[in-house]
PAMI-95816 format. One record per atom (N, C-alpha, C, O): residue number from 1; atom name; x, y, z. Coordinates in steps of 0.2 Angstrom, whole numbers. Example, Ala and Ser with C-alpha at 12.3 -4.5 7.8 and 13.67 -1.06 7.14 Angstrom:
2
<lumpa 1, "N", <66, -28, 39>> <lumpa 1, "CA", <62, -22, 39>> <lumpa 1, "C", <66, -16, 39>> <lumpa 1, "O", <71, -17, 42>> <lumpa 2, "N", <64, -11, 35>> <lumpa 2, "CA", <68, -5, 36>> <lumpa 2, "C", <64, 0, 39>> <lumpa 2, "O", <67, 6, 40>> 
REM end
This chain:
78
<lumpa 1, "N", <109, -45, 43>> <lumpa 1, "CA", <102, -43, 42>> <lumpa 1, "C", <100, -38, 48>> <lumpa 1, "O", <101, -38, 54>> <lumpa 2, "N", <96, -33, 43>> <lumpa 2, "CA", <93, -28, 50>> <lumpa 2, "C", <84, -28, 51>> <lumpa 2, "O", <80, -26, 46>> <lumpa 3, "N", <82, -31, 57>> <lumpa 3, "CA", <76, -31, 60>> <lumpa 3, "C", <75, -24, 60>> <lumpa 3, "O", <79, -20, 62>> <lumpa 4, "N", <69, -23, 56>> <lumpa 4, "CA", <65, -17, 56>> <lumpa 4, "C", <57, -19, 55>> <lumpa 4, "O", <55, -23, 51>> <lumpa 5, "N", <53, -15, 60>> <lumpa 5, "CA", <47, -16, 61>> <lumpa 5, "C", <42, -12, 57>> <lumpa 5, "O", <43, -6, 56>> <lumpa 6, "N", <36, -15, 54>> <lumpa 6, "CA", <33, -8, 51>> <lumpa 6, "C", <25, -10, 51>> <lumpa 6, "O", <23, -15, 48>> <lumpa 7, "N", <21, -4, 53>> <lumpa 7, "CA", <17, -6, 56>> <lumpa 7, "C", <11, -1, 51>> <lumpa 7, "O", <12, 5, 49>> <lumpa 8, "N", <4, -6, 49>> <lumpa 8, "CA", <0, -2, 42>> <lumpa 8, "C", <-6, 0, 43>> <lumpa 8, "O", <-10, -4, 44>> <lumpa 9, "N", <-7, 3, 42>> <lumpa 9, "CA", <-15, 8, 44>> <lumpa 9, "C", <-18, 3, 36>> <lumpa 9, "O", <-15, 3, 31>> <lumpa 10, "N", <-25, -1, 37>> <lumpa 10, "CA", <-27, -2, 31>> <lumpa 10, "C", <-33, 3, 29>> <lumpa 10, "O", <-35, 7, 33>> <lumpa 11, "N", <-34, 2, 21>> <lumpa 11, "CA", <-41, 6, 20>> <lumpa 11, "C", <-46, 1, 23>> <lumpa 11, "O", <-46, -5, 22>> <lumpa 12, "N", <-54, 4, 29>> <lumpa 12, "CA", <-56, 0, 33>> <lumpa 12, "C", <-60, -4, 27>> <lumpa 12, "O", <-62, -2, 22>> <lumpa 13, "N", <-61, -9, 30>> <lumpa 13, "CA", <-65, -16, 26>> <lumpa 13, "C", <-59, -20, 23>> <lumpa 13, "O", <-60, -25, 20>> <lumpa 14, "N", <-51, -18, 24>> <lumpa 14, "CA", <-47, -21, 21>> <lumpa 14, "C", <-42, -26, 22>> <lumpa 14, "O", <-39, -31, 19>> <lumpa 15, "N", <-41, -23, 28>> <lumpa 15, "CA", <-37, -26, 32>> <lumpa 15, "C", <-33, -34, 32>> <lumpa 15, "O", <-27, -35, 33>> <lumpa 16, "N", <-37, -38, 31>> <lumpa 16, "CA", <-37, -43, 30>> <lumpa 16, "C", <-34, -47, 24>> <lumpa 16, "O", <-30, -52, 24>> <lumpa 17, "N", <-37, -42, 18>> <lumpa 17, "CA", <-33, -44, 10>> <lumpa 17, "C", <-27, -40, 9>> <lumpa 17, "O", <-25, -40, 3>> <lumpa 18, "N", <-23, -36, 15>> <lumpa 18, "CA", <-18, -35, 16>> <lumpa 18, "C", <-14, -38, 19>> <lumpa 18, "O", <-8, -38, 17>> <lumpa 19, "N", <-16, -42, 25>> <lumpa 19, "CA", <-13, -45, 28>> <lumpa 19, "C", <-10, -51, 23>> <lumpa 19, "O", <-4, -52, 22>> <lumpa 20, "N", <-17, -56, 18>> <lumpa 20, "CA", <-16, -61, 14>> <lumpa 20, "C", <-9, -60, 7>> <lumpa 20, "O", <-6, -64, 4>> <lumpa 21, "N", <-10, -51, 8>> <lumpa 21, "CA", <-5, -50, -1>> <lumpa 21, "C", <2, -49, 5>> <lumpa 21, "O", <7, -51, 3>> <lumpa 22, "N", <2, -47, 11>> <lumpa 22, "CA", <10, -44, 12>> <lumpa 22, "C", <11, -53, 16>> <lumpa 22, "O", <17, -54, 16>> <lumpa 23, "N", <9, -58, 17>> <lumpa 23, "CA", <12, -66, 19>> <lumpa 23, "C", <11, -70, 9>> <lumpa 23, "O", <14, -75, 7>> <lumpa 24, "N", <7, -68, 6>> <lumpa 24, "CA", <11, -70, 1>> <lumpa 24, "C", <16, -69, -2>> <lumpa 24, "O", <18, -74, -5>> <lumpa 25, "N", <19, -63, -1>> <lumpa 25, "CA", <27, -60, -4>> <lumpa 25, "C", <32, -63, 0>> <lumpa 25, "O", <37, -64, -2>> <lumpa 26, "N", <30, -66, 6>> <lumpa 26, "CA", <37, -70, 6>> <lumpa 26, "C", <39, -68, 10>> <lumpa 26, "O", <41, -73, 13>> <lumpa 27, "N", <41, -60, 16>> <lumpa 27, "CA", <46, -56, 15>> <lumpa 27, "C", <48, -55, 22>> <lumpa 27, "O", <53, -53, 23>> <lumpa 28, "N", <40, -56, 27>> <lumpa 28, "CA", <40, -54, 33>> <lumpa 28, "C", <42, -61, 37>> <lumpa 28, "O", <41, -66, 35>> <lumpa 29, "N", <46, -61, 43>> <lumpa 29, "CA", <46, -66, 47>> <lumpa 29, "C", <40, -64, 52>> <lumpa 29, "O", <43, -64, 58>> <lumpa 30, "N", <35, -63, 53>> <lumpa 30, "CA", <31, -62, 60>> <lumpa 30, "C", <27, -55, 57>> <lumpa 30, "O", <29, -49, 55>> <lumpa 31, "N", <18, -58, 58>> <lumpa 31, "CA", <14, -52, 56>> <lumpa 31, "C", <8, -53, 61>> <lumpa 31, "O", <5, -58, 61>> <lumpa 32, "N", <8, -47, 64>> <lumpa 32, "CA", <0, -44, 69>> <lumpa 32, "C", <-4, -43, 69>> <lumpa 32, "O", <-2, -37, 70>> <lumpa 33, "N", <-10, -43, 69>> <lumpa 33, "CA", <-15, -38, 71>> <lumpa 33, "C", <-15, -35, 76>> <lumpa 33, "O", <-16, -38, 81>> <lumpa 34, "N", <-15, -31, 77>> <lumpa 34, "CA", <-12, -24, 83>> <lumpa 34, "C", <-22, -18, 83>> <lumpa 34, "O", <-26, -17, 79>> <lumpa 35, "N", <-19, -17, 89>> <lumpa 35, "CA", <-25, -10, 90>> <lumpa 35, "C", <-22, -5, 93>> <lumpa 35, "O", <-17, -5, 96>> <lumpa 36, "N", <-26, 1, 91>> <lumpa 36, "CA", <-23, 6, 90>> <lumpa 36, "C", <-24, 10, 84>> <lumpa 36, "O", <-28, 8, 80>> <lumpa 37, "N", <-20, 14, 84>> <lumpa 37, "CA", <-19, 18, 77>> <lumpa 37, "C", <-19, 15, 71>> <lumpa 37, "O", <-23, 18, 66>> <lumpa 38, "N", <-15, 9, 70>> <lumpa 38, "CA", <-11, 5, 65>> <lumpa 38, "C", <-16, -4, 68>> <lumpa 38, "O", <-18, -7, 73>> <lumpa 39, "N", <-16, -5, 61>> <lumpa 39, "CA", <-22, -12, 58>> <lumpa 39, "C", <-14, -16, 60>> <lumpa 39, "O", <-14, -18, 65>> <lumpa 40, "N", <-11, -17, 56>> <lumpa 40, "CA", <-6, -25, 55>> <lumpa 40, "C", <1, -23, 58>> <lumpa 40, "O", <3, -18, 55>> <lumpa 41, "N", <5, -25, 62>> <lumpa 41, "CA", <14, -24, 63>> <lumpa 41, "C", <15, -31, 60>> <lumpa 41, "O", <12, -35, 61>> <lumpa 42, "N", <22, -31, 56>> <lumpa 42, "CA", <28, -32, 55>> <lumpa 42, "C", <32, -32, 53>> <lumpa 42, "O", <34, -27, 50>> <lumpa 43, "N", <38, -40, 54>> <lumpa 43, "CA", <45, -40, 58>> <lumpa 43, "C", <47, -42, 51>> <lumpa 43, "O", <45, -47, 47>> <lumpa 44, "N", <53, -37, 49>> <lumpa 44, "CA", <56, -41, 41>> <lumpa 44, "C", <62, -39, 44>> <lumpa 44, "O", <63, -36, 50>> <lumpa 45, "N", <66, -42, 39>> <lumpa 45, "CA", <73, -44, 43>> <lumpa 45, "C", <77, -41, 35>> <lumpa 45, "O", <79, -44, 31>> <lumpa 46, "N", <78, -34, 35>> <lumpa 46, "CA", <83, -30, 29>> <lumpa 46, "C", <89, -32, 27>> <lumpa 46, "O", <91, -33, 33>> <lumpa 47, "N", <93, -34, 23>> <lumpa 47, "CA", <99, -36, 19>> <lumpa 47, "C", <103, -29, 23>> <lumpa 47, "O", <100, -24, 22>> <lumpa 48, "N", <110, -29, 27>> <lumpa 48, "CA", <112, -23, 30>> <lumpa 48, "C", <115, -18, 23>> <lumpa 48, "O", <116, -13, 24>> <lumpa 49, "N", <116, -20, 17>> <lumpa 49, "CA", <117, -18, 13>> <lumpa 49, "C", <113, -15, 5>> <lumpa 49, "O", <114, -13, -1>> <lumpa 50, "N", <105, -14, 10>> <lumpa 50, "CA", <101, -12, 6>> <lumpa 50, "C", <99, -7, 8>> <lumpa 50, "O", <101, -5, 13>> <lumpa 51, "N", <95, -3, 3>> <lumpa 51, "CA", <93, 6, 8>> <lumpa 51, "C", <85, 1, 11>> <lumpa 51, "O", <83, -4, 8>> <lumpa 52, "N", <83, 4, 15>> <lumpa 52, "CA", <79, 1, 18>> <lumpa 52, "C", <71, 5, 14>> <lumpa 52, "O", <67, 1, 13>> <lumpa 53, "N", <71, 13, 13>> <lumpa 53, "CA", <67, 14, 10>> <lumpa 53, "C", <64, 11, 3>> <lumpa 53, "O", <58, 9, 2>> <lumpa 54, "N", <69, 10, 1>> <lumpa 54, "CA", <70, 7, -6>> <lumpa 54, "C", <66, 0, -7>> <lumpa 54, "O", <62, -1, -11>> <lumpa 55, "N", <68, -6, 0>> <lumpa 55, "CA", <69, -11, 0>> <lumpa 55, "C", <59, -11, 1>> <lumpa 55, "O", <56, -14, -3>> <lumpa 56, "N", <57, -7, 7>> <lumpa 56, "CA", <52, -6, 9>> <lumpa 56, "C", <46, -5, 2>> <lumpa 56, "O", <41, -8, 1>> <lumpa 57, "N", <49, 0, -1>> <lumpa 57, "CA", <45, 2, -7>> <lumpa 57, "C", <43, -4, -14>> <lumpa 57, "O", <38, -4, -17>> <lumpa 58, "N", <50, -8, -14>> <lumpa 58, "CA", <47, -12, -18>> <lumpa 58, "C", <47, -18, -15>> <lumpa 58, "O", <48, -23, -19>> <lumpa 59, "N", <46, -20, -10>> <lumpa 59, "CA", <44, -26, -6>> <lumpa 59, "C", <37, -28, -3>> <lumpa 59, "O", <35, -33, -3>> <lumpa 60, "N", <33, -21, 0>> <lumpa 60, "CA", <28, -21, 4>> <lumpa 60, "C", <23, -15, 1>> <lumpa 60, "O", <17, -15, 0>> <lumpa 61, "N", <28, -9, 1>> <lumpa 61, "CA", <21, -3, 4>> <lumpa 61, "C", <17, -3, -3>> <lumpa 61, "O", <12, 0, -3>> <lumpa 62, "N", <20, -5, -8>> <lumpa 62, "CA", <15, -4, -15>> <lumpa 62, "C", <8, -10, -15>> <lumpa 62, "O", <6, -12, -20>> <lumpa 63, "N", <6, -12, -10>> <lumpa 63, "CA", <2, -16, -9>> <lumpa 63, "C", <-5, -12, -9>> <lumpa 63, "O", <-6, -7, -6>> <lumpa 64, "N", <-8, -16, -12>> <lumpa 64, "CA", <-17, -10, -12>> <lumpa 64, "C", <-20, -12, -5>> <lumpa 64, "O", <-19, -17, -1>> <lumpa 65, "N", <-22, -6, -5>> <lumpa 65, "CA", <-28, -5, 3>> <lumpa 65, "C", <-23, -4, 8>> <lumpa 65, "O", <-26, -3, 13>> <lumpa 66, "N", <-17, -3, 8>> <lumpa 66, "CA", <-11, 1, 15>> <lumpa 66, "C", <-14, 9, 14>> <lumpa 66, "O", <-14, 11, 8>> <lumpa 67, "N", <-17, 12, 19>> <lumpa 67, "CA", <-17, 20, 19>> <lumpa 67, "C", <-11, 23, 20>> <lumpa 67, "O", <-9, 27, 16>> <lumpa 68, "N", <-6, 22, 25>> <lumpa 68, "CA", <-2, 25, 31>> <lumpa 68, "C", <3, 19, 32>> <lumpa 68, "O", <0, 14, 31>> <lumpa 69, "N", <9, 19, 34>> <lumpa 69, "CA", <13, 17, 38>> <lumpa 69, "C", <19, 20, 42>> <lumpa 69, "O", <21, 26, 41>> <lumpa 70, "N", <21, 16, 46>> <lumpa 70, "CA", <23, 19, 51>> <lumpa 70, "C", <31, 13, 53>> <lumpa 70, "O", <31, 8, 56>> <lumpa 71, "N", <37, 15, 48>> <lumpa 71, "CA", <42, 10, 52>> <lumpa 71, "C", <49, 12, 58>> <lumpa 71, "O", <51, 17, 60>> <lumpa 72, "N", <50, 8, 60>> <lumpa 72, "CA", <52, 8, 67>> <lumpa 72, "C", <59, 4, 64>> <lumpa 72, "O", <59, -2, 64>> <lumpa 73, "N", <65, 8, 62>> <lumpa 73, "CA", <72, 5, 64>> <lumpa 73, "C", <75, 2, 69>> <lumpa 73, "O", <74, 6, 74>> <lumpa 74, "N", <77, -2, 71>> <lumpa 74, "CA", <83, -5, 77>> <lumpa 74, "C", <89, -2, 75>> <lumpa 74, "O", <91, 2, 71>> <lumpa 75, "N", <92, -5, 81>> <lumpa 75, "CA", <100, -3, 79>> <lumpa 75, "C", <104, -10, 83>> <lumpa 75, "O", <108, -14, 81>> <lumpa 76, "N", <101, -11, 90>> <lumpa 76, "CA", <105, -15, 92>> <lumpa 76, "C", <101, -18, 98>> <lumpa 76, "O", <96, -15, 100>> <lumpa 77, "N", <102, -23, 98>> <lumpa 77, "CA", <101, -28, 104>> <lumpa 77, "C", <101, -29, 111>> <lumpa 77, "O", <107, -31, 111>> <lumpa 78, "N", <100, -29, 116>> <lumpa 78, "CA", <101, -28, 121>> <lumpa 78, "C", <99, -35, 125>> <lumpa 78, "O", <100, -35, 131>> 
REM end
């Protein structure tokens, strides 16, 4: 499995009924509310033999009220 981080700009007043649809799917191990640029981070854990776009697309970003996101690949651990 590949950690990859991905962090979501909401539409504003939303924030929140995004948080509630992206912890209903299931998908994410660990989610934030952060400040800054970006409303919510988080941490999903990719199948290493999925495309990640792909995965992303039909797992998360099709959720109403996301504006923007922004993901953040690993590679290794240190």
């Amino acid at each position: 499995m590949r950690p990859v981080f991905v962090q979501f700009r909401c539409t504003p007043g939303k924030t929140y009924e995004v948080a509630d649809a992206i912890y209903d799917r299931e998908v994410v191990s660990e989610l934030y509310s952060t400040s800054g640029e970006y409303d919510l981070m988080a941490k999903v854990y990719i199948p290493e033999d999925e495309d990640v776009g792909r995965w992303l697309k039909e797992h998360l970003l099709n959720i109403d009220g996301i504006r923007r996101t922004l993901t953040t690949m690993t590679f290794k651990a240190f």
